[in-house]
N, C-alpha and C positions, 0 to 999 in steps of 0.2 A: 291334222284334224280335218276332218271329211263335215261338207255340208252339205245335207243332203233333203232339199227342201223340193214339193213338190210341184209344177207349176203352177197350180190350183194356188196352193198357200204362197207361192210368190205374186202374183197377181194378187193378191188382197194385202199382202202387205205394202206391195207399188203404189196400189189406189189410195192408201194412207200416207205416205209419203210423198209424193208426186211433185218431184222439187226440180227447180230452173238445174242448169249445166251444172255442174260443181266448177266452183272456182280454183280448186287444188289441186288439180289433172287426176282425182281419184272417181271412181263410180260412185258418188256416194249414196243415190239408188239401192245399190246392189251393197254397198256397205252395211246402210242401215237396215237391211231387210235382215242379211245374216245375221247383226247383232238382237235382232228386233226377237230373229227365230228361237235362237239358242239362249236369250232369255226365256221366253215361254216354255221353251224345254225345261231349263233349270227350275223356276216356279214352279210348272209341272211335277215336276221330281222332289223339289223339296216339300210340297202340300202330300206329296204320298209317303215322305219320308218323317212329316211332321203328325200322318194320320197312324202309321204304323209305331211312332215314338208314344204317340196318348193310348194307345190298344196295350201295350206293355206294361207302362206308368199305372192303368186300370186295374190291372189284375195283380198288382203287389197290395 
């Protein structure tokens, strides 16, 4: 799986996060932003997946 965030939207998601070293030798910076991204992608995709299920549901 490919994460493909653009600098723009990592910088705003760093300045939300902006957390001391990580104590577990992991980025966790850089961890949470991935996770942070590809939640809003999925929300993203499930509110169009949820607009496109009531457009259906309507016309029965």
């Amino acid at each position: 799986m490919e994460f493909d965030i653009t600098p723009k939207r990592y910088e705003e998601l760093a300045r939300l996060i902006a957390q001391a070293e990580s104590p577990v030798g992991i980025d966790a910076e850089k961890t949470h932003i991935l996770i942070l991204d590809k939640l809003e992608q999925m929300n993203t995709h499930l509110q169009r997946l949820e607009e496109r299920l009531e457009r259906l549901e309507s016309r029965s």
